[in-house]
ROKE-402263 format. One record per residue (C-alpha): x, y, z; residue in three letters. Coordinates in steps of 0.05 Angstrom, whole numbers. Example, Ala and Ser with C-alpha at 12.3 -4.5 7.8 and 13.67 -1.06 7.14 Angstrom:
BEGIN
<px->246 | py->-90 | pz->156 | residuo->ALA>
<px->273 | py->-21 | pz->143 | residuo->SER>
END
This chain:
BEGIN
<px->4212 | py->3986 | pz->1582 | residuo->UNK>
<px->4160 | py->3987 | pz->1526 | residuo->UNK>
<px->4087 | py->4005 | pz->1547 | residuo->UNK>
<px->4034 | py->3954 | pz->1543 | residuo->UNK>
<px->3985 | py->3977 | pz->1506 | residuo->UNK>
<px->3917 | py->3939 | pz->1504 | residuo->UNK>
<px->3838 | py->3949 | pz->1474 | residuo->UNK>
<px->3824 | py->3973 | pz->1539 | residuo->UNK>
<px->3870 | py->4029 | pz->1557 | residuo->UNK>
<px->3888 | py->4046 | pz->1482 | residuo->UNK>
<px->3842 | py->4107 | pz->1487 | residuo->UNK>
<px->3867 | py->4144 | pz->1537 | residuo->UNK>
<px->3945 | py->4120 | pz->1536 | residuo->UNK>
<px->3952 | py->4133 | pz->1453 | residuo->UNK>
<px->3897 | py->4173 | pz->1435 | residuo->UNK>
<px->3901 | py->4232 | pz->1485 | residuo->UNK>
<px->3914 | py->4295 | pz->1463 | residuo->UNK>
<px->3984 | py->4334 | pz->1476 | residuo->UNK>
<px->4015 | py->4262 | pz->1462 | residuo->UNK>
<px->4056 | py->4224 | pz->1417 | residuo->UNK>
<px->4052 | py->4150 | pz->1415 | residuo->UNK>
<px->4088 | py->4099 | pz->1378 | residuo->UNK>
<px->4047 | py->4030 | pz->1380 | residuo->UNK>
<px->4085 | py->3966 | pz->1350 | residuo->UNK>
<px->4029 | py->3924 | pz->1335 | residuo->UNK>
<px->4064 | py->3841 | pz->1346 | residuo->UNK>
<px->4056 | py->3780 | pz->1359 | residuo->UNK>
<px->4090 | py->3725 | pz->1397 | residuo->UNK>
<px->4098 | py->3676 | pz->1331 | residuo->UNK>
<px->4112 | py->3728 | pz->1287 | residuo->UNK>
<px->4195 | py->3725 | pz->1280 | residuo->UNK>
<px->4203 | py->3795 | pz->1249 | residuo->UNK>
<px->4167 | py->3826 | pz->1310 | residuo->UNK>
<px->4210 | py->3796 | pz->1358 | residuo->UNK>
<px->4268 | py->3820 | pz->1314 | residuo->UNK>
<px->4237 | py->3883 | pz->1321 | residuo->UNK>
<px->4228 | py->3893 | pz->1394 | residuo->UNK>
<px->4298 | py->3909 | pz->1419 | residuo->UNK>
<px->4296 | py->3975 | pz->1377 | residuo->UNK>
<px->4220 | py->3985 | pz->1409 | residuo->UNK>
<px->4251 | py->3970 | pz->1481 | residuo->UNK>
<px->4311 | py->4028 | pz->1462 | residuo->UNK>
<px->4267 | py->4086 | pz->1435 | residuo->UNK>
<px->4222 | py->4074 | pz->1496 | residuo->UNK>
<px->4281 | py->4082 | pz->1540 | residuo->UNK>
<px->4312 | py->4141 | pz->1504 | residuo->UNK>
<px->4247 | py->4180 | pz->1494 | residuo->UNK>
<px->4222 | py->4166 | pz->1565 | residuo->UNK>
<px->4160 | py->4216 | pz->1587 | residuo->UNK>
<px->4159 | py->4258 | pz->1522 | residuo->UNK>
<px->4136 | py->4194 | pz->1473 | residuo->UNK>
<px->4097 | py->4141 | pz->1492 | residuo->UNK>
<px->4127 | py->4077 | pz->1463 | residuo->UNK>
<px->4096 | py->4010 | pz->1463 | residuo->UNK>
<px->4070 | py->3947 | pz->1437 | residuo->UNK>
<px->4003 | py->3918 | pz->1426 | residuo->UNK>
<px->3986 | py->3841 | pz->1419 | residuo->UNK>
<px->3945 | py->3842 | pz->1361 | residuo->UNK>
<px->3925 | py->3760 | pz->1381 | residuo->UNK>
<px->3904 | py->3791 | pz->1455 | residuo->UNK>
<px->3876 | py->3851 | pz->1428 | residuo->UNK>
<px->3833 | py->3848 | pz->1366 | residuo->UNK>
<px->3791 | py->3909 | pz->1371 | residuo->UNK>
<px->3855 | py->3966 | pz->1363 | residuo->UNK>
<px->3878 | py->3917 | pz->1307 | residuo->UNK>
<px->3819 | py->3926 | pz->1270 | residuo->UNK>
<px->3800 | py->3998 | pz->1275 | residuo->UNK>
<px->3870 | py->4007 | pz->1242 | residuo->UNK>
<px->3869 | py->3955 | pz->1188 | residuo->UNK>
<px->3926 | py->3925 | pz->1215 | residuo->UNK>
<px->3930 | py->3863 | pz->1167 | residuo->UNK>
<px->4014 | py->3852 | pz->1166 | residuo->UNK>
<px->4059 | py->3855 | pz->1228 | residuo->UNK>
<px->4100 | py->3884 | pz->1252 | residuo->UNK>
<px->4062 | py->3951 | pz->1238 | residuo->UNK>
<px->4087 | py->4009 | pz->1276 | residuo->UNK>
<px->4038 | py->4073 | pz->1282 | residuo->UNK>
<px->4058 | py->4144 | pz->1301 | residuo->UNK>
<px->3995 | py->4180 | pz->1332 | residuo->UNK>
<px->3998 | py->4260 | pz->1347 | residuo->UNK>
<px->3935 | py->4277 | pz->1386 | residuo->UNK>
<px->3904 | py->4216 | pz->1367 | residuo->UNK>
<px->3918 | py->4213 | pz->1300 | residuo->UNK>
<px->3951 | py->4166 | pz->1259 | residuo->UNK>
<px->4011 | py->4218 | pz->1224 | residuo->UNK>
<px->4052 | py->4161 | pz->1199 | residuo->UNK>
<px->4055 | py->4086 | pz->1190 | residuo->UNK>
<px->4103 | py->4037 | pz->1176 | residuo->UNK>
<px->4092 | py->3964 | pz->1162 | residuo->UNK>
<px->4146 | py->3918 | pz->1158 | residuo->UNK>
<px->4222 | py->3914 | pz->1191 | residuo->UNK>
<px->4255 | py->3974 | pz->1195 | residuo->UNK>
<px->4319 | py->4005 | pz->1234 | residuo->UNK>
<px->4322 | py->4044 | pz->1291 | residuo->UNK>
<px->4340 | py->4108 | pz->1252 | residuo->UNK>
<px->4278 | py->4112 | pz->1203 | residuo->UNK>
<px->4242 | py->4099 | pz->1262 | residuo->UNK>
<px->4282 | py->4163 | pz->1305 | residuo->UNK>
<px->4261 | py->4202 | pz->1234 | residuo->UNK>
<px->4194 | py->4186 | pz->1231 | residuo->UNK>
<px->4182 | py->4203 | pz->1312 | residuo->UNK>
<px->4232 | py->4266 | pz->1312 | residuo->UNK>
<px->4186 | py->4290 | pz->1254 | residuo->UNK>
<px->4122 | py->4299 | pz->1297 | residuo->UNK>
<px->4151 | py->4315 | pz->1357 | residuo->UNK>
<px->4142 | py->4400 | pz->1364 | residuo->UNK>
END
């Protein structure tokens, strides 16, 4: 199952070092996020412990939103030791996404 991310634990769930996160920033009226969010649900399940993939309400949580510029969703980010190291804003398949992760992963 996808992580949860949130304005409150976003620091020290996607930010911390040694990690890589994937955070699908959604909402609930937003049809091409909920497209989205069975490939979200999959990579989550196949990475398990070594990525840490989630979702973040951008309605529920403005303050993440914002420091990104997160203006279109579905946006997904790729953070590396709390970085942003790629971005992608828009639908996508499951094997750009599997590109883009594999790429930072070391």
């Amino acid at each position: 199952m996808a992580f949860e991310f949130t304005d409150v634990n976003f620091q020290e769930t996607a930010l911390s070092e040694n990690t890589v996160a994937v955070v699908d920033f959604w909402a609930e009226w937003c049809g091409p996020c909920r497209a989205i969010t069975p490939i979200i649900e999959e990579l989550a399940s196949e990475y398990g412990e070594k990525v840490k993939v989630g979702k973040l309400n951008v309605d529920n949580n403005p303050e993440v939103s914002m420091k990104y510029g997160v203006r279109s969703i579905p946006t997904i980010l790729i953070l590396k030791n709390g970085e942003v190291v790629d971005k992608h804003v828009g639908m996508t398949s499951k094997k750009v996404l599997t590109d883009k992760i594999n790429a930072h992963l070391s």
